[in-house]
C-alpha positions as a printed Julia matrix, in Angstrom:
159×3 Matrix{Float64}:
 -55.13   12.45  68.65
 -58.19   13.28  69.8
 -58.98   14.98  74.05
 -61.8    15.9   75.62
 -64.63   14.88  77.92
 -67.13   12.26  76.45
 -70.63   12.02  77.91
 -72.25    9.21  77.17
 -75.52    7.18  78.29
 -76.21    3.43  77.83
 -79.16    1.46  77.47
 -80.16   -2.38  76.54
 -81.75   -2.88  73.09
 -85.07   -4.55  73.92
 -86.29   -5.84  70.3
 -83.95   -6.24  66.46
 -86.19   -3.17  64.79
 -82.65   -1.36  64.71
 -80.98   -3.95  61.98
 -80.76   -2.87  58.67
 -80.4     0.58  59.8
 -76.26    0.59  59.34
 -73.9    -1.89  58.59
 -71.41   -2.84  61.35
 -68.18   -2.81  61.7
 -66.12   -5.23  63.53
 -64.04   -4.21  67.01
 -62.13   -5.94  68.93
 -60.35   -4.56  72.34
 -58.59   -5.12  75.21
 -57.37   -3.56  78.45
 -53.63   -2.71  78.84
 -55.14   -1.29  82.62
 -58.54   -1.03  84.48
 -60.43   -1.14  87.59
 -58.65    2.07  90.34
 -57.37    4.8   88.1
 -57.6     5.43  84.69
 -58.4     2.29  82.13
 -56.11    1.89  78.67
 -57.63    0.12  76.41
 -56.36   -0.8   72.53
 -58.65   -1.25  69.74
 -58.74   -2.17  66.22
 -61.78   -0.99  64.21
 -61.62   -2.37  61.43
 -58.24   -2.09  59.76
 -57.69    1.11  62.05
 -55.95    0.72  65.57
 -56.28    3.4   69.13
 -55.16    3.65  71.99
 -57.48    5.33  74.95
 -57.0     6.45  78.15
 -59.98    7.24  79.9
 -60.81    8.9   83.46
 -64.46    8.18  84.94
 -65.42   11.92  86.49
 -69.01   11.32  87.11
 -71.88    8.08  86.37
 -71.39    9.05  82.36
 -68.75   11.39  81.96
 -65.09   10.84  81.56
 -61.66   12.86  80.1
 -60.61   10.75  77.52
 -57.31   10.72  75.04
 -57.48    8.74  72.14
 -54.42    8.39  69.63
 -54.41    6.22  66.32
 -51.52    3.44  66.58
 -50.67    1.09  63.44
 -52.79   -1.74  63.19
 -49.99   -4.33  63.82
 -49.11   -2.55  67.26
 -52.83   -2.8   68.07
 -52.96   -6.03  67.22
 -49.71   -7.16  68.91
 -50.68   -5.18  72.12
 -53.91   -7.41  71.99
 -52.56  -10.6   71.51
 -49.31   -9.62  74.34
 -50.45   -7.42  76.61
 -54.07   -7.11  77.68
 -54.78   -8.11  81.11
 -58.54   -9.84  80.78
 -60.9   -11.11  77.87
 -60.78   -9.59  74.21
 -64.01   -8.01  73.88
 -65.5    -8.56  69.78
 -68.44   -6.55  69.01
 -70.15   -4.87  66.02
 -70.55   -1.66  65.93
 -73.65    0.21  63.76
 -73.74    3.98  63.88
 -77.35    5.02  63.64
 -78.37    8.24  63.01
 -81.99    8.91  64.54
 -83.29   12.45  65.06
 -80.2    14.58  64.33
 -78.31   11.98  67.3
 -75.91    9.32  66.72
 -76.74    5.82  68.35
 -73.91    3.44  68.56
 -75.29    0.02  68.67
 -73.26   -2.79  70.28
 -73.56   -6.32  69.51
 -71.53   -8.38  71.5
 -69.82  -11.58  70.21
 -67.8   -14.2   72.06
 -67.86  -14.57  75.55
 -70.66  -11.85  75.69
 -72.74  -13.01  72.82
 -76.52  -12.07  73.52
 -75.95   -8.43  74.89
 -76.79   -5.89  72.72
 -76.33   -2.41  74.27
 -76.88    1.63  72.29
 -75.14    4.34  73.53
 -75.5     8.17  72.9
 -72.19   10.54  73.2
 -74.33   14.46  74.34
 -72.41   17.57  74.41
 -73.66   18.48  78.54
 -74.86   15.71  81.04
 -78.51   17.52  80.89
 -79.18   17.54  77.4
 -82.41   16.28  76.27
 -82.49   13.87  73.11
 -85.22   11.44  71.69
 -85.08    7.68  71.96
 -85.91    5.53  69.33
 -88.68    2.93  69.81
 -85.96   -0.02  69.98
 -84.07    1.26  73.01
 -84.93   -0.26  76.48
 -84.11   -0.07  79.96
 -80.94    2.69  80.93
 -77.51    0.77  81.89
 -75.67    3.95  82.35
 -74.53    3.63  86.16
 -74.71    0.29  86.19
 -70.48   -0.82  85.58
 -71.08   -4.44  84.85
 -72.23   -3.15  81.57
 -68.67   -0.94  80.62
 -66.63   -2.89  78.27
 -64.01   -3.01  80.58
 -65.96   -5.17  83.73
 -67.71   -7.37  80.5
 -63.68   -7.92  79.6
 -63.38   -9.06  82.89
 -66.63  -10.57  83.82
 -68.45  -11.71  80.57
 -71.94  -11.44  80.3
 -72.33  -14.59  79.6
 -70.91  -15.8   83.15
 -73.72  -13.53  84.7
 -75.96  -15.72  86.45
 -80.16  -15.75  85.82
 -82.14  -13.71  88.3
């Protein structure tokens, strides 16, 4: 089990100098509950299932509890239970300047969004950006996996 508060910022990728930098591993989630209150979501990475239950505190911080399940629970909570989309993604953890970028490309129903994130240790902290990272999604919650479970970016309308 793992507890505490993760801080995190998002941002678009805006150009593929980032592949080749990590391999990715395959998720694939889904949202037991979401929207008012706190979301549960289940997740198999890889061969490895979770289950998380996360509170949104501020635009990018949030208590979160994460324990490891059996991957056939995870698996059968997927398939039973969720309550919108299955969200598949790779996932490539890049290290870049003594920071961790988590680099999100999104399969399925949200094929063509790539997003990075960065977990920080206080809301303020500075850190660098690599050259590939574009435009900050942080407060914007179409881009958390749980609204893209429910409204897939590729349903997002031009303009």
């Amino acid at each position: 089990m793992s507890y505490g508060i993760e801080i995190e910022k998002k941002y678009l990728v805006k150009d593929d100098s980032w592949r080749g930098l990590a391999e990715g591993i395959l998720y694939r989630q889904g949202y037991l509950s979401s929207g008012q209150g706190p979301t549960v979501r289940v997740r198999l990475v890889g061969e490895a299932g979770y289950l998380t239950i996360k509170g949104r505190s501020s635009d990018f911080s949030s208590h979160e509890f994460e324990y490891e399940i059996p991957p056939e629970e995870a698996n059968a909570l997927l398939e039973t239970l969720a309550t919108s989309s299955i969200i598949e993604k790779f996932r490539h953890k890049i290290d870049y300047d003594g920071f961790t970028w988590e680099v999100d490309e999104f399969l399925g129903e949200n094929l063509g969004l790539i997003m990075a994130e960065i977990e920080l240790e206080a809301e303020d902290q500075d850190f660098p950006l690599p050259a590939w990272i574009g435009e900050e999604v942080t407060g914007d919650g179409r881009y958390y996996n749980a609204s893209l479970a429910r409204n897939p970016y590729t349903n997002w309308s031009e303009g």
